[in-house]
C-alpha positions in Angstrom: 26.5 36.3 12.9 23.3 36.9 10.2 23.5 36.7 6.8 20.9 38.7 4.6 18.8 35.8 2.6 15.8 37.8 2.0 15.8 40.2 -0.3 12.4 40.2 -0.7 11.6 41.7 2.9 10.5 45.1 2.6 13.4 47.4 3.8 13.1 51.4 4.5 15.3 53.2 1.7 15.3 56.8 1.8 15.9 59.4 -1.0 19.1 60.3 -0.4 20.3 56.4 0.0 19.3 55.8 -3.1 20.9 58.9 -4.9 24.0 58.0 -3.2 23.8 54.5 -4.6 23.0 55.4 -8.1 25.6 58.3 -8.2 28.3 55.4 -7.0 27.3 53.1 -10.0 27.8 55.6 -11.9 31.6 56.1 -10.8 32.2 52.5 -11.2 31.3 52.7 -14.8 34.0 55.8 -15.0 36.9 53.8 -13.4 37.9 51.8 -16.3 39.5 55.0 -17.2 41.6 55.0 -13.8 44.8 56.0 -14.7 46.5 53.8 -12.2 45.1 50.4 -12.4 46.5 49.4 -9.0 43.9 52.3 -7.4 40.9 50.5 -9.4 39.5 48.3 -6.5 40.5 50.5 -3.9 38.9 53.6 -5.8 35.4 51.2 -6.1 35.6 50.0 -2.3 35.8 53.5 -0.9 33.2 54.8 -3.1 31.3 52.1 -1.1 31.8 54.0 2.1 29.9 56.9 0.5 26.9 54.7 0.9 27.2 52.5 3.9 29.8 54.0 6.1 32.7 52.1 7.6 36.0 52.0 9.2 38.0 50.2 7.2 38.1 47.8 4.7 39.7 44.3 3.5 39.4 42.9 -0.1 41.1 40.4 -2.6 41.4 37.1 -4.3 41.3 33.6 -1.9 40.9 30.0 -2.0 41.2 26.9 0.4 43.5 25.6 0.8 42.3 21.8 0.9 39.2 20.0 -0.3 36.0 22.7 1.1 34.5 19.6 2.8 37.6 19.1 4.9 37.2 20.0 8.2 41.0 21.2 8.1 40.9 23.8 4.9 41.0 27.0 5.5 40.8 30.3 3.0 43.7 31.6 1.8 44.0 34.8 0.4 46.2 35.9 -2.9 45.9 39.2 -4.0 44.9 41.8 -1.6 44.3 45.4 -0.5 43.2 47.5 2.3 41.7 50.4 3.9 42.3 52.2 7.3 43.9 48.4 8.1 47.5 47.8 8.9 50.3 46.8 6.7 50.4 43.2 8.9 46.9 42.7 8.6 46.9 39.7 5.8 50.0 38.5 7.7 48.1 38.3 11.0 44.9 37.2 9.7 46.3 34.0 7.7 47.6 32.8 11.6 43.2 32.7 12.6 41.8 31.8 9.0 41.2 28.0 9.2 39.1 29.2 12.9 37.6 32.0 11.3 34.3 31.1 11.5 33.1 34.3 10.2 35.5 34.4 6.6 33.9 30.7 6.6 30.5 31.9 6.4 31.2 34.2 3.6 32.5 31.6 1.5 29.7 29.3 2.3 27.1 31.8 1.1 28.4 32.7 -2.4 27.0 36.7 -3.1 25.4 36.9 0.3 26.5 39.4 2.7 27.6 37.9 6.6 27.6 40.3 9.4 29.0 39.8 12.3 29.8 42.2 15.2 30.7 42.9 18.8 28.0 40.3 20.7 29.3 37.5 18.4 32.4 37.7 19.4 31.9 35.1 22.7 30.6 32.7 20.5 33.3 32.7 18.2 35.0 29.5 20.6 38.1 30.9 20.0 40.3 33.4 21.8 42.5 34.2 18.5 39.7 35.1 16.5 38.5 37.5 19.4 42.2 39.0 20.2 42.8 40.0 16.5 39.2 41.4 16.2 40.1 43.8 19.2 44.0 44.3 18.4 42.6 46.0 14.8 39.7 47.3 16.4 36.7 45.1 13.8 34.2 44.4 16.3 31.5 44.7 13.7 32.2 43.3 10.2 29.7 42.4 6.9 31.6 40.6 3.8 30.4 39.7 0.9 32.6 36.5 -1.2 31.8 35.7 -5.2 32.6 33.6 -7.4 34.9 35.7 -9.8 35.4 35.4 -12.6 36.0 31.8 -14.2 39.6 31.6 -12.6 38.8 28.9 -9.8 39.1 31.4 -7.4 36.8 33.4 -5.4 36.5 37.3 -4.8 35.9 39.0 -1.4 35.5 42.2 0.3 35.0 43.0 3.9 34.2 45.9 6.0 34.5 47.0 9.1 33.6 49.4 11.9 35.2 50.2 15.4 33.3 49.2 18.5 32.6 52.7 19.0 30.5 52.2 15.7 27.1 50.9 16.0 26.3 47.6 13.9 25.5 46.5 10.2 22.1 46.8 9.5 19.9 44.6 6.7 19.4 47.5 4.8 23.9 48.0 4.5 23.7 44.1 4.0 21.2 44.6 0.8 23.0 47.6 -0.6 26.1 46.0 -0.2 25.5 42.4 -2.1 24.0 45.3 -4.9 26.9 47.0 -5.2 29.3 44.1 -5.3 27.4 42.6 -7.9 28.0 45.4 -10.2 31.1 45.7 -8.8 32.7 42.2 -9.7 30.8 43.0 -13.3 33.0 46.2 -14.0 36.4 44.9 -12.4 36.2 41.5 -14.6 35.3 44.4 -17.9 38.3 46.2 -16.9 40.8 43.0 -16.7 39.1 41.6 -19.8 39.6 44.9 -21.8 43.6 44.6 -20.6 43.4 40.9 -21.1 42.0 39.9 -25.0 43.7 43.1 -26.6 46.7 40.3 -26.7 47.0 37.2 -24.4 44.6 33.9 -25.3 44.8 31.8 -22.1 41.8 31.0 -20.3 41.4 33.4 -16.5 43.0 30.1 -14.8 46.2 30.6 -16.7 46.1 34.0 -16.6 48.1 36.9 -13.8 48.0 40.7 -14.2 50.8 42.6 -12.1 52.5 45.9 -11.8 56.1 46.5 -12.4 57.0 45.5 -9.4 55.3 42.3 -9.1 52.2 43.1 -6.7 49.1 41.2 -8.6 46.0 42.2 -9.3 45.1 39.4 -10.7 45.6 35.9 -10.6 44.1 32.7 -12.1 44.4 29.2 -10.4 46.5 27.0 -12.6 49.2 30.3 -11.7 48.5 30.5 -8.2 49.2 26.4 -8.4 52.4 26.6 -10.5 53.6 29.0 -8.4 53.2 27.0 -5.4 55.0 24.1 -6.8 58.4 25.9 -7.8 58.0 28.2 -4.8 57.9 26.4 -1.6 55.9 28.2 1.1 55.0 31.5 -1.0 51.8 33.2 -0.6 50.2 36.8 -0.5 49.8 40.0 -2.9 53.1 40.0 -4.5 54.7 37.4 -7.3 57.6 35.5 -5.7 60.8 37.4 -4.5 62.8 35.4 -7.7 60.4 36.0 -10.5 59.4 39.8 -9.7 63.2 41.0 -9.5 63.8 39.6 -13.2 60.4 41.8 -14.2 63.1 44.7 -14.0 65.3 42.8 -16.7 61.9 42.3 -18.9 62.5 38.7 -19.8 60.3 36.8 -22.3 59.5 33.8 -20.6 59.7 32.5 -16.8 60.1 29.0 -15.5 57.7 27.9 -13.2 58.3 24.1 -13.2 59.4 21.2 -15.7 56.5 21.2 -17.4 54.7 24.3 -17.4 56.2 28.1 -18.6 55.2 31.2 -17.7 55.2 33.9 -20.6 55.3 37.7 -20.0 53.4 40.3 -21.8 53.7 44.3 -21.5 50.3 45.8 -21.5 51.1 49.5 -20.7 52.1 49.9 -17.0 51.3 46.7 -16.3 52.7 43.4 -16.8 50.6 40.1 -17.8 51.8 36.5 -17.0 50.1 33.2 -19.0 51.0 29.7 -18.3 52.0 27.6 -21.4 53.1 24.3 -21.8 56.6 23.5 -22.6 55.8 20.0 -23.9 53.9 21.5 -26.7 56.7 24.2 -27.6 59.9 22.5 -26.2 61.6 22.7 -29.5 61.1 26.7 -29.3 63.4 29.4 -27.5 61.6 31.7 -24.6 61.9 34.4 -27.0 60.5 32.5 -30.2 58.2 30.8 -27.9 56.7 34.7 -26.9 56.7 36.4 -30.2 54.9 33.2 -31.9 51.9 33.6 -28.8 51.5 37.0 -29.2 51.4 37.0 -33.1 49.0 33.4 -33.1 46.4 35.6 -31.2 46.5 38.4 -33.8 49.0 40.8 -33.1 50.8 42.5 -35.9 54.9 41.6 -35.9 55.5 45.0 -35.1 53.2 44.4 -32.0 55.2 42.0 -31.4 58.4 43.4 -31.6 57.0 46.8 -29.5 55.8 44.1 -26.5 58.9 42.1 -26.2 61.0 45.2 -26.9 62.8 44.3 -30.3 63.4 45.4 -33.6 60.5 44.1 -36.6 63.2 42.5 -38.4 64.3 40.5 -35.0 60.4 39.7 -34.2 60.1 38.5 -38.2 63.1 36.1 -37.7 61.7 34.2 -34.2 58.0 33.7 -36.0 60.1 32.6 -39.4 61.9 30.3 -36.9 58.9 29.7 -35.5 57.0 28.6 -38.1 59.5 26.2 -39.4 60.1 24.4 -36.2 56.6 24.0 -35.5 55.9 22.5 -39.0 53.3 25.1 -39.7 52.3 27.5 -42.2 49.6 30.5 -41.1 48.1 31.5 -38.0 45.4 29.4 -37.7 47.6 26.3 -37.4 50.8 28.1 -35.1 47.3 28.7 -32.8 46.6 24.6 -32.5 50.0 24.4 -32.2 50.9 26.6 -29.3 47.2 25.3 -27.9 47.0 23.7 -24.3 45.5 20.6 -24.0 41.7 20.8 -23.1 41.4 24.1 -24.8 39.3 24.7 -28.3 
């Protein structure tokens, strides 16, 4: 196993490497404009392969599950997609991850890209680990894990090549941290651009899905609620109970006694934000939705065109609003609606 740490070494680059690279940051600025969000990452990862070459390919949100320092914790991933990798592959790999030495490294060397391949499998000193590297055919593998963004969790992509496939070099290792930096860079710019047109949470607090409930996104006060309410659910899609009612587009979603999750329509795609219902227990789901959305500065006929009502309907809740909450413009519905901790 190696992991670059010296960039400064002098590495052999020719021409038409770095044409390649520049022409692929250049699509990454274009995907923002992807006209299926869900392709956005998976677009980006495979115009990796137009540079460094490789198999297949693994990437996603993950977190661990206990305390780093514990010798028991061991990554868990969230939100995930795939290349050339089967449908099981998540599924298989969570069995392995707390003896995954290799995922380890990569999360122990923030921005850094781990290779590992075929000769490192012996020393792995475990025959799981080995077995599913053969069974998918990864024998050589380089991953690079970041901090991303300010959501407490972290963000990975790996890639792979068959043992047929020679190695990961330094050179793939360099070009690969590169391109994930500006990688992260234009994927957080893309969420961010969905994100602040309407919803106010902070990234933890803060889930991006499709219609059907496969995330894209997800912050870690979510991931945690989540947890709470749903015993034992993990992986790329919201729970079973909570994406069948995104069919019924309901306002507002239970995730325990104390915390709510609110749902906003941004095009195709369907936000989730924690709230507490301490601070808005006197409010109905529906009341409690149109008053966030208008606090942060949409219109009431923004409002009424997210939650799917008339403007006369959405005027009543923020009327109702406003008189249970005891408050008078948007400034103060804000600080009311506000979550603890948050200025």
């Amino acid at each position: 196993m190696d992991i670059n740490n010296n960039k400064a070494q002098t590495l052999s680059c020719d021409a038409d490497v770095l044409k390649r690279f520049s022409r692929e940051l250049m699509e990454l600025t274009q995907l923002p404009r992807c006209s299926v969000p869900e392709r956005w990452l998976c677009e980006a990862v495979q115009g990796f392969a137009n540079i460094v070459g490789f198999d297949a390919a693994w990437w996603g949100q993950l977190y661990l599950s206990s305390d780093a320092s514990s010798p028991g914790s061991s990554p868990r991933i969230m939100m995930d997609g795939s290349l050339g990798l089967r449908s099981s592959f998540a599924q298989e790999w969570h069995r392995i991850s707390g003896v995954d030495r290799f995922a380890k490294a990569s999360i122990s060397y923030l921005g850094k890209a781990v290779r590992g391949g075929h000769d490192d499998l012996p020393d792995t000193g475990c025959a799981e680990v080995e077995a599913f590297c053969r069974r998918h055919d990864i024998l050589h593998s380089m991953a690079v894990t970041l901090e991303f963004p300010c959501s407490g969790m972290l963000f990975f992509v790996s890639i792979y090549r068959s043992a047929t496939s020679r190695g990961f070099d330094r050179l793939d290792a360099l070009l690969m941290e590169e391109f994930l930096t500006h990688l992260a860079y234009y994927w957080k710019q893309y969420l961010a651009k969905i994100r602040f047109e309407t919803l106010p949470n902070g990234w933890d607090n803060y889930a991006l899905t499709n219609r059907k409930g496969e995330l894209l996104y997800i912050g870690k006060a979510v991931r945690v609620a989540l947890e709470r309410k749903y015993v034992g659910w993990q992986g790329s899609s919201l729970p079973r109970l909570i994406a069948d009612k995104l069919s019924t587009v309901p306002p507002a979603l239970i995730a325990d006694e104390n915390k709510g999750i609110i749902v906003h329509h941004c095009g195709d795609l369907i936000a989730l934000t924690l709230c507490s219902h301490q601070r808005s227990s006197a409010l109905s789901p529906r009341e409690l939705s149109a008053a966030s959305l208008y606090a942060q500065g949409s219109s009431y006929k923004q409002v009424a065109r997210m939650l799917g009502i008339t403007p006369a309907t959405a005027r009543t809740y923020l009327r109702s609003a406003y008189v249970q909450l005891g408050v008078s413009n948007k400034v103060e519905l804000l600080s009311a609606l506000r979550q603890p901790g948050e200025s």
